[in-house]
N, C-alpha and C positions, 0 to 999 in steps of 0.2 A: 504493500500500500504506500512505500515512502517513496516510491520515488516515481507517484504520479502526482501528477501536479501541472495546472495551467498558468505557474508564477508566468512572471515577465511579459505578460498579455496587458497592453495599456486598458487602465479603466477608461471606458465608456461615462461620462457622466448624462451624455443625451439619451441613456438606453436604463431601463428597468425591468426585469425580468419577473413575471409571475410563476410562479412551480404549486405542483401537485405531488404529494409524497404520500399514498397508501402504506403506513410501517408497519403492516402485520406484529399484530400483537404486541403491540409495548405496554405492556404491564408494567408495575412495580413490584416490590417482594413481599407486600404486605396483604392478608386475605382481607377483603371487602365484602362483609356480611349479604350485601345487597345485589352485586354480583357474581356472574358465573367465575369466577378468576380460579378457579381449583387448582386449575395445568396449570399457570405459573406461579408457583410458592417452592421457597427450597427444600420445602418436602415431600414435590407434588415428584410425578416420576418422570417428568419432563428436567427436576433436578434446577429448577430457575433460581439461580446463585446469585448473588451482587456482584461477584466474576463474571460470569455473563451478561447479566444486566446491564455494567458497565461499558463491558466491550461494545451490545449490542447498540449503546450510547453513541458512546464514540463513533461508529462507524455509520449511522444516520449520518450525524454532527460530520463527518467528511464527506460523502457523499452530497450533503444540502448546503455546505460551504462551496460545493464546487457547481452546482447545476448551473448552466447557463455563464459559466465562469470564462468558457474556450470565445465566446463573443462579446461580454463585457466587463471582462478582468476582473469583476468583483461577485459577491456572493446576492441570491437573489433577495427583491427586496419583502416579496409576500410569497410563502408557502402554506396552503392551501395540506393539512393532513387529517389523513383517518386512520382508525385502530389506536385512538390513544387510548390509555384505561381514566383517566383523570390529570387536574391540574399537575398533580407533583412531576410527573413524568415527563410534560413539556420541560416545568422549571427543571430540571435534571438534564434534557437534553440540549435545551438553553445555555448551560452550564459547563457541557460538557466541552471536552478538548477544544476541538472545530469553530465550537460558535461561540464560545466565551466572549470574545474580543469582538463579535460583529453586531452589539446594540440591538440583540431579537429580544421582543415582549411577545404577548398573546392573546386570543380571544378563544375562551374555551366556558361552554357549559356543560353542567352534566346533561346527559338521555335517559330515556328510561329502555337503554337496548340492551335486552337480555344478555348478550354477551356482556354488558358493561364497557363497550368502545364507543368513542365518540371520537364527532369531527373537530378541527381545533384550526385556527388562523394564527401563524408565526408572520412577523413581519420585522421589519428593521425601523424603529423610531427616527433615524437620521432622514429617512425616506418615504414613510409614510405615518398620515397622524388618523388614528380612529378618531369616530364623530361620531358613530353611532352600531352597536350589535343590538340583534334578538335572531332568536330562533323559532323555528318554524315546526312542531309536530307534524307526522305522516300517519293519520287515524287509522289503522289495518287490523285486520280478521283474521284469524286461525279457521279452517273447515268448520272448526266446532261452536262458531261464533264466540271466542272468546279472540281477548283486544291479541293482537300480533306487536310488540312494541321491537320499532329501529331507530335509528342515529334520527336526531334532528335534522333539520338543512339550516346553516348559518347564513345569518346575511351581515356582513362587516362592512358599513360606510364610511370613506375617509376621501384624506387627501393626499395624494400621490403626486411629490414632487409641484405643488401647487395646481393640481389639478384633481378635481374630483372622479371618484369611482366607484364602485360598488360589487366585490367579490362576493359573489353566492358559493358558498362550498355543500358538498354532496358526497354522503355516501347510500347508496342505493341497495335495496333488497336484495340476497345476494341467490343465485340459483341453484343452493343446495339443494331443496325440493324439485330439480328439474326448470328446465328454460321456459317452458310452455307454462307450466304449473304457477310459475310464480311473477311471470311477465306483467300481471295485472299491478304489483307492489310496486315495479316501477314505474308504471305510468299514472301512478296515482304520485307517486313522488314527480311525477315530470309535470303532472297539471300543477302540481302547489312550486314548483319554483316557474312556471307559466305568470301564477297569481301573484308571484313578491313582483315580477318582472312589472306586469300589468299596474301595479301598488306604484311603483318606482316612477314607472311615467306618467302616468297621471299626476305624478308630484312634479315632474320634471321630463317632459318629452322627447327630450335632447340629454336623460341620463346614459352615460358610460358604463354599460355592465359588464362585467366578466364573471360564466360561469363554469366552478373547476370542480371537479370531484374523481371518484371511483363509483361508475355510474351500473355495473356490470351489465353492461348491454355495450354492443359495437355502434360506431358512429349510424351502420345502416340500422338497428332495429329502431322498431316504429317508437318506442319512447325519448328516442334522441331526436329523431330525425323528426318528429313534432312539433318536438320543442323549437328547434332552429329554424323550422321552414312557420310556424305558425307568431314568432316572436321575430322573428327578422334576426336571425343570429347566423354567424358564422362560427363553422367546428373546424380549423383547420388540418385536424386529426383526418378527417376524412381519406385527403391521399396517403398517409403515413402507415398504415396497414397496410401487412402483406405476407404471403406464404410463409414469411421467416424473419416479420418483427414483429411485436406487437408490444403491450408492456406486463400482460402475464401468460405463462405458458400451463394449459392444462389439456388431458388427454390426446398428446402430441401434436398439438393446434394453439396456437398465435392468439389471443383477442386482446382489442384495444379498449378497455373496459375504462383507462383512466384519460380524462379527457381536459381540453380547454376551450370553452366558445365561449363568444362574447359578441356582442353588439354591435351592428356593422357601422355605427360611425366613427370605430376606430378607423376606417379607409377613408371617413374624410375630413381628417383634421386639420388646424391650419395650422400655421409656423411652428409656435409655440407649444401647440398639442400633442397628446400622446397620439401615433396612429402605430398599427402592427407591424412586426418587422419580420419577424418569424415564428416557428415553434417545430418544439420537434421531441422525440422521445431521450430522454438521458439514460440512454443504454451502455452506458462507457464500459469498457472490458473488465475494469474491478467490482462492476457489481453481478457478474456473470459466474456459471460454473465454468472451468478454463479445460475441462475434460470428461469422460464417463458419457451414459448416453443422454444427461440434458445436457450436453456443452455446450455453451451460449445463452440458458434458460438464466433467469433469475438465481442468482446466490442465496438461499433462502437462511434464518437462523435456527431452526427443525424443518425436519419432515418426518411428519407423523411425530413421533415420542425422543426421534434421532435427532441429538445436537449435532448442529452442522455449522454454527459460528460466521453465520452471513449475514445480511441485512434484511432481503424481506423478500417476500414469493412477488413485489410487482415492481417493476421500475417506474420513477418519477417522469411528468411530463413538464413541458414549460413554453411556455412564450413569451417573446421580448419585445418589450413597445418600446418604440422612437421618439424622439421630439424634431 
């Protein structure tokens, strides 16, 4: 890991970079009566030590110092994550090696999602100032009519570099019970970030929205592709899939489940404004398996019960706006 590095890349200061970081399972070592956290305690048989913990810290903490680093020299300014277990976990990861020094705070509530993960907003204070959070519940069903509780969807307003915006973060019902079975969870999550969008302009018609998440659906299924074609958004994930990238690998298949779209008046801004410059998946070779037969998949930190000492089964995405 030491001797990757995008040092000697001039900073960009006309450039800010948005990222998405799904960290599978960052727990802490402490059991939380209220959620499911069993599999990570150090006495669960997954073995979750403050040794690992740590590491697993740290190695978020250099992977999200560096997204978007190879275009402008610096670390990004809002990351957008899911699977936190709670606040301390951010502060800790805040804290850790990587981002000590880079001025990150947070926006974090608790959910009422059974696993006990939520979504959380990391941002750099030199670079952007909150104005305003709430979050948004996803009202859902079990077969048996009893409630189905998942992650909130956050909505974080601020100002970015003297301009306003509005990052919607998302993490979506995931397809464990099958793709068909459970399709309807997410497009009841895709009508309610529809309805913050709708909330937004009606305050402001000419609001800058960006929205990022782990949405588990591909840019083509219909609760994406709704969303974008029904709110005027642009996903430039779109072309970025393909037979042999995506940003998680399951059943020897590619999907781009982690996304960024945003509002198309990023294409027309003026001098001073931010408008899109790129995006693209943060797949760099250290967070890869380098051998065996997922080589090239996701570095995971288990699989199944197996410590495996990696970062996380999804790689982060991002896009960089201009001025």
């Amino acid at each position: 890991m030491a001797d990757y590095s995008f040092e000697g890349i001039p900073v960009r200061n006309d450039m800010q970079t948005i990222a998405f970081y799904n960290l599978e399972n960052l727990f802490d070592l402490n059991d939380d009566q209220h959620t499911n956290d069993n599999d990570f305690l150090p006495t669960s048989v997954k073995k979750w030590t403050p040794k690992r913990y740590d590491k697993k810290l740290r190695k978020l903490g250099f992977a999200i110092s560096n997204i978007g680093r190879k275009e402008t020299g610096k670390h990004p300014a809002i990351v957008g994550l899911a699977e936190v277990e709670n606040a301390k976990v951010i502060e800790d990861l805040i804290a850790s090696k990587h981002l000590k020094d880079h001025h990150y705070d947070y926006v974090h509530y608790d959910s009422l999602d059974e696993r006990g993960i939520d979504v959380a907003l990391l941002y750099d204070k030199n670079a952007f100032e909150v104005t305003n959070s709430e979050t948004f519940t996803i009202y859902l069903t079990d077969d048996d009519g009893s409630p189905d509780y998942t992650r909130d969807i956050l909505l974080v307003s601020g100002v970015l570099d003297r301009e306003s915006v509005h990052i919607i973060v998302n993490h979506w019902s995931s397809r464990r019970e099958g793709e068909k079975e459970t399709e309807h969870k997410r497009i009841a999550s895709s009508h309610k970030v529809g309805e913050i969008i709708t909330a937004l302009r009606a305050d402001n018609d000419d609001s800058k929205i960006v929205v990022i998440g782990d949405f588990n659906d591909n840019p083509s299924n219909k609760s994406v592709e709704e969303l974008v074609n029904t709110y005027n958004l642009y996903n430039p994930m779109e072309t970025l899939r393909s037979f042999s990238r995506g940003t998680t690998y399951y059943n020897r298949q590619w999907n781009l489940f982690d996304q960024i779209l945003f509002s198309t008046n990023f294409f027309e801004s003026s001098q001073n404004e931010f408008e899109f410059y790129k995006a693209n998946i943060f797949d760099e070779d250290f967070l890869k398996l380098f051998d065996g037969k997922y080589k090239g998949s996701p570095f995971r930190t288990y699989v199944g019960k197996k410590y495996k000492g990696g970062y996380s089964d999804h790689f982060p995405v991002y896009a960089i706006f201009k001025k």
